[in-house]
N, C-alpha and C positions, 0 to 999 in steps of 0.2 A: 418428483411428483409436483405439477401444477396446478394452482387454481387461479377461478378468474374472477375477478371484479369489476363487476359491470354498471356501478352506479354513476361514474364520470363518465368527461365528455371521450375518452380515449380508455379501450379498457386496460386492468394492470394484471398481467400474470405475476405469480407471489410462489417462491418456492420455499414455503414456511407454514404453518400451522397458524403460529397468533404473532401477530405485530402490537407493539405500542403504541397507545395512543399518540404520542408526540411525533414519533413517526410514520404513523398512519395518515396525519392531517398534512405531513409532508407529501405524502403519495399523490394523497387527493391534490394537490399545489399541481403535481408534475401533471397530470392526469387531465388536469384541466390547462398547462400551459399553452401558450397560443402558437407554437412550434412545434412541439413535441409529434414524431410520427409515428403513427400503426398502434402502438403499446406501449407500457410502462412496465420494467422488469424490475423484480424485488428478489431479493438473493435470501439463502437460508441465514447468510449473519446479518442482517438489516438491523441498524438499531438507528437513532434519530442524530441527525447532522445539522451542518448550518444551511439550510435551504433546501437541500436534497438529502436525504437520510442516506446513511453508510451503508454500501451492498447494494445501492440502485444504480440502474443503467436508463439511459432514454436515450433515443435520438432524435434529432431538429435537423431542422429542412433551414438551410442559408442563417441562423442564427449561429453562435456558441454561448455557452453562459458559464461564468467563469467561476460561480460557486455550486457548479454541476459538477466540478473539477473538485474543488477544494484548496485549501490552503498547503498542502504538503505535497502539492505536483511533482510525478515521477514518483511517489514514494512505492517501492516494492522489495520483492524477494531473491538473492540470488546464494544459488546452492553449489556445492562442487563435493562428489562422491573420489574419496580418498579409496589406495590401494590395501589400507587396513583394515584387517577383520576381527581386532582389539584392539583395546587401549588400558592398559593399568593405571589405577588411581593416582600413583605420581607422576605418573607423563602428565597426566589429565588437567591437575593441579598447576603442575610446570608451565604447560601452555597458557591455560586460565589467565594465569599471573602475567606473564609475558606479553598477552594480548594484551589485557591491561593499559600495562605500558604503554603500549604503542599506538593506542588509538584512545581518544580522546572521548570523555562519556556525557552524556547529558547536556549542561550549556559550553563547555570546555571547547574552545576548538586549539588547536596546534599553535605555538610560538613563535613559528618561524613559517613564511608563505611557502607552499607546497609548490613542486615543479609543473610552471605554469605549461609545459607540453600537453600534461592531462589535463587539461580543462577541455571541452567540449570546443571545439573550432565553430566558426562562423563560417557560414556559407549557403549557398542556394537562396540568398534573400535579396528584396529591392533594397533593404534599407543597412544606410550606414552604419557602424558600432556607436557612436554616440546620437543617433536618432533613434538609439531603443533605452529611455528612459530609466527602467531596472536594470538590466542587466549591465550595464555601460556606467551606472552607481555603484552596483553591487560587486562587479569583478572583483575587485583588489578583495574587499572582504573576504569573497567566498574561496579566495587560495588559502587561507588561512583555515577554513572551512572541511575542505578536501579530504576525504578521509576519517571524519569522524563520526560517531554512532548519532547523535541527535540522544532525544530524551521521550518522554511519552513508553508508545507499545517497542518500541523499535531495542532489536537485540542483535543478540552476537551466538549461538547455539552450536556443540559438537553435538552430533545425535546416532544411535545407532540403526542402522536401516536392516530392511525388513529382509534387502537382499545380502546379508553379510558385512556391509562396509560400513566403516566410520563417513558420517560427511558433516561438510560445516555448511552453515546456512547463518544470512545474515539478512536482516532488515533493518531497511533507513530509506529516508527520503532526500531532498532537495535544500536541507538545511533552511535559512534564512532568506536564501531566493528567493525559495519559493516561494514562500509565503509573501515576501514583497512584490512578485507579480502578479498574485493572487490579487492581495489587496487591493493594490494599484488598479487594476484593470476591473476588478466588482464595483468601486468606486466611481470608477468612470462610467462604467456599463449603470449605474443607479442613476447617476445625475442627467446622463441622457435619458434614460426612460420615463425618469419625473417629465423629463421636459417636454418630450412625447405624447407623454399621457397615457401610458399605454398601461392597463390593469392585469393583474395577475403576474407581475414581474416582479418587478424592483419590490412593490410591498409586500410577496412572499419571499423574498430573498432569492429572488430568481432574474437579477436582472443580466439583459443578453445585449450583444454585442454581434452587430451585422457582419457576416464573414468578409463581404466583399468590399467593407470599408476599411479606413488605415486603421481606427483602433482596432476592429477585428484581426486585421492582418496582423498588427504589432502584437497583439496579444498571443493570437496562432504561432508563430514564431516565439517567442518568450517563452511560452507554456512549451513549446517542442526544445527548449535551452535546456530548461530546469529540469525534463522529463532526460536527456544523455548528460546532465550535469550528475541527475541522484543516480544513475549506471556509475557514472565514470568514478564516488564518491562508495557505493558498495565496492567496485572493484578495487581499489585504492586498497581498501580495510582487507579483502579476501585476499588480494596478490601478499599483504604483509601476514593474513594471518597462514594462506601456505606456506611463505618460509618460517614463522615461528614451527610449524609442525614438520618440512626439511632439517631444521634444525637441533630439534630436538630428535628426531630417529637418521639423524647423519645422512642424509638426503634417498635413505631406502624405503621411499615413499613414492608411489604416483598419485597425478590427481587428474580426473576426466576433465571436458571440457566443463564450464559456467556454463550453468542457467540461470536467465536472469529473465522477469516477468514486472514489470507493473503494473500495481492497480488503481490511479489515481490520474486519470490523463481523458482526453478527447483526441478523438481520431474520423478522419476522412474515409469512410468504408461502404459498401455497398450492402444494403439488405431489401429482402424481397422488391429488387429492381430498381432500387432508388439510391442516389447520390446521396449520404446522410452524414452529421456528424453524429459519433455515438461519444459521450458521457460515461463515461464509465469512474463511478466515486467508490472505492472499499468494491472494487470487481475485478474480475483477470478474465482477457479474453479467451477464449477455447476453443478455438477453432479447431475443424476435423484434425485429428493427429499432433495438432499442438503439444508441447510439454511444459507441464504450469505448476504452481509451487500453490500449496494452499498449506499455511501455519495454523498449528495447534495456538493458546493461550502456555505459560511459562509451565512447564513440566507436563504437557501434554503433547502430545503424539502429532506431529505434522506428516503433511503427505504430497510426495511428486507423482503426478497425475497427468492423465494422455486424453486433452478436449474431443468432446463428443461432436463440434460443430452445430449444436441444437440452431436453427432458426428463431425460436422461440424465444429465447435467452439474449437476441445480438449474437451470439457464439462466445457467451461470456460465462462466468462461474464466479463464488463466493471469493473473497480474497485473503479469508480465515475461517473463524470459530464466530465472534462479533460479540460484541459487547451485554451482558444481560444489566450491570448496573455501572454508572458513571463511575467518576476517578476518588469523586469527593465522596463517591454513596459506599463505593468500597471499603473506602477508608474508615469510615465510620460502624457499618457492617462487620466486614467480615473480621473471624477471629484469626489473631494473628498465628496464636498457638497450633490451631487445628490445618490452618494452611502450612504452616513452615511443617507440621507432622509428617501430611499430605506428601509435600517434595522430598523428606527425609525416607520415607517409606520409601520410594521409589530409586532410590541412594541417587539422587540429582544434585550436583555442587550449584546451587541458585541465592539468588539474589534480597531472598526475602528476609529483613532484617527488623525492620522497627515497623510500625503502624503504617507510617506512612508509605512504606512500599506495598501496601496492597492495591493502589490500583492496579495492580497490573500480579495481581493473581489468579490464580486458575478459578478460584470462586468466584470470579468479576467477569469471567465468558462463559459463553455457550457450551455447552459437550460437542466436541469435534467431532463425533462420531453420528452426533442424531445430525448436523449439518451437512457432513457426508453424506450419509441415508436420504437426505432431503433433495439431492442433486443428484443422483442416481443417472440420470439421464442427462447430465451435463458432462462427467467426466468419467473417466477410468480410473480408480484407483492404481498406478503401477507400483508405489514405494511405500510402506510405513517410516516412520523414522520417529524413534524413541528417543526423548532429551537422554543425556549424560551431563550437560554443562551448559548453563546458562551464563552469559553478561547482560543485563541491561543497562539501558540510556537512562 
C-alpha cells in the first residue's frame, strides 16, 4: 500500500505509515536532488542514514552518488534450504559451536590469507589493477578478510521453514573494502562538487560523481568489485558452514542451490523507458518472479519471497524489518532481562548476553510482519523461516 508526497520538487511514494523526522528531511534531500528521476521510493524499514535514509531507492539520469550506495557495498543475504526436516538440540549446539570456529566474528578476520582463487577476478575494464586506487591497496588485506561475518546487524541463522526444511541464512557485507571505496569516492565526489558549486549535493550528503567521467567510471567499477567480493565472502562462510552440517549428520544431507540477493549497490537499469542508475540503499530488487530474501531482526521470523515486478517501487522491496531505534538508543532502552525472556521463550540459542548486545535485538526493529503487510504489492510471500539459532558479528 502506497502513498504519495507531493510537497517536493519530484514526488516520493512511501510504503509506510509514519517516517522520522531525521529521515524524513532525508527524503525531502533526495526529492529535491538535481538528478533524481520520475520519484523517490521509501520502503516499509526506512529509518535515517548518511545522506539517503535506509529502505530508499532513487534513480539518476548520468550522475551516481556514492553515499546513495552506502558504506557496506554489496552487503546482503544468502540462504541455502537443507534436505532436513529436524534438527535436535545437540546437533544444533554441535554445529553452533563449530561454526564458530571457523569463521571469524565482528572485527576478527582469519590468520592466515584465504585462497586467493576466490577473490573476485578482474575483468571487463579499461583500467589497469594498480590504477584503481582501493582495490589495488586493499587486496592483500581483504584475503585475510574472506570469509568472515563483519560486526553490526550481520548474522549467521539455522531456521525452520515454513515448507518443512532446516535452512541456513547468512548476512554480511564487503568487510573493509567496502567502506574504503565508499569513502574514497564520497570524498572525491564532495570536493568536486564544492568546486562546482553545485547546491543540493555535497551539503546534503549527496555528493555525485558523473558516470561518464574516470572518477565515475572508477568508482562504477570498484562499487561492482566490493558488490562479487561481499558474494564471494557470504559464500566462503556458507560452503564451510554446509560442511559443518555434512559432517555432523555423515554427509545424509542435501542442500538446494544458494540464493543470494543484495541490498546495498547501484545498477544500470531501465525504468519507465529511460536508461537510469537506480540506488538502491537497505532495498532488494524484485523483479517479476525474482526470488529475494527479506530478514526478520534476531529471533524473528525472516522470509523467501517471489518479486512482484511493481514499476512503482524500481521493482525493488524492503531489505528487512529496519530499525525503530539506533544501536546506542538500544542499549540504553531496552531491558535486557525481558529480551533474553523474549528469545528464551521461543527456545532460540541467541546471542543476547550483556547490555551491550542489545543493539541488535528484536526490540531495536520494526515487526516483520506489519513490513510485510506494508509491501503487499511488492512481493509474494513463498517461505516463513523461524530462527532455531543465532550467530552474530
Amino acid at each position: 500500500m502506497v502513498r504519495i508526497l507531493k510537497t517536493e520538487k519530484l514526488p516520493v511514494k512511501i510504503w509506510l505509515k509514519d517516517v522520522e523526522e531525521g529521515a524524513m528531511m532525508q527524503i525531502k534531500n533526495l526529492a529535491n536532488f538535481p538528478f533524481a528521476f520520475s520519484h523517490i521510493v521509501i520502503l516499509p524499514d526506512c529509518h535515517q542514514g548518511f545522506g539517503m535514509p535506509i529502505g530508499g531507492v532513487m534513480a539518476t539520469e548520468k550522475v551516481i552518488v556514492p553515499n546513495a550506495v552506502g558504506v557496506d557495498i554489496g552487503c546482503g543475504m544468502s540462504a541455502i534450504k537443507t534436505s532436513l526436516t529436524r534438527i535436535n538440540p545437540n546437533n544444533l549446539k554441535s554445529i553452533i559451536e563449530e561454526i564458530r570456529e571457523l569463521t571469524p566474528l565482528g572485527f576478527k578476520h582469519h590468520k592466515v590469507a584465504q585462497n586467493f582463487d576466490l577473490m573476485p577476478k578482474l575483468k571487463g575494464i579499461d583500467f589497469k589493477f594498480d590504477e584503481l586506487p582501493v582495490i589495488s591497496r586493499e587486496f592483500n588485506n581483504a584475503l585475510f578478510q574472506l570469509g568472515t561475518l563483519g560486526g553490526g546487524n550481520h548474522f549467521i541463522e539455522v531456521q525452520k521453514g515454513s515448507d518443512g526444511h532446516i535452512w541456513i541464512m547468512v548476512h554480511s557485507g564487503s568487510r573493509n573494502i567496502g567502506k574504503q571505496v565508499a569513502d574514497h569516492y564520497n570524498n572525491m565526489a564532495k570536493k568536486l562538487n564544492e568546486k562546482w558549486n553545485i547546491k543540493g549535493t555535497s551539503d546534503k550528503q549527496l555528493a555525485f560523481l558523473n558516470l561518464d567521467s574516470r572518477e565515475g567510471q572508477m568508482y562504477s567499477y570498484e562499487m561492482q568489485y566490493c558488490i562479487n567480493f561481499a558474494y564471494a565472502n557470504r559464500k566462503l562462510m556458507m560452503d564451510r558452514i554446509v560442511s559443518v552440517f555434512s559432517n555432523e549428520f555423515k554427509n545424509e544431507i542435501n542442500f538446494a542451490p544458494i540464493i543470494n540477493i543484495a541490498h546495498n549497490y547501484a545498477s544500470n537499469e531501465i525504468h519507465f523507458g529511460k536508461k537510469v542508475v537506480v540506488h538502491r540503499k537497505g532495498a532488494t530488487q524484485a523483479k517479476l518472479g525474482q526470488i529475494g530474501i527479506i530478514p526478520g531482526s534476531q529471533g524473528t521470523e525472516s522470509y523467501i519471497v517471489r518479486g512482484k515486478g511493481n514499476p512503482d517501487s524500481f521493482e525493488s522491496c524492503s531489505h528487512g524489518a529496519g530499525r525503530v531505534l539506533g544501536r546506542k538508543q538500544a542499549q540504553k532502552r531496552l531491558n535486557l532481562k525481558k529480551e533474553v525472556e523474549f528469545l528464551e521463550s521461543r527456545n532460540i540459542i541467541h546471542s543476547i548476553r550483556h547490555q551491550k548486545d542489545l543493539d541488535e535485538a528484536p526490540g531495536a526493529y520494526k515487526d516483520i510482519n506489519k513490513v510485510m503487510q506494508y509491501q503487499k504489492d511488492l512481493v509474494d510471500i513463498m517461505i516463513k523461516l523461524e530462527p532455531l539459532a543465532v550467530i552474530k558479528g
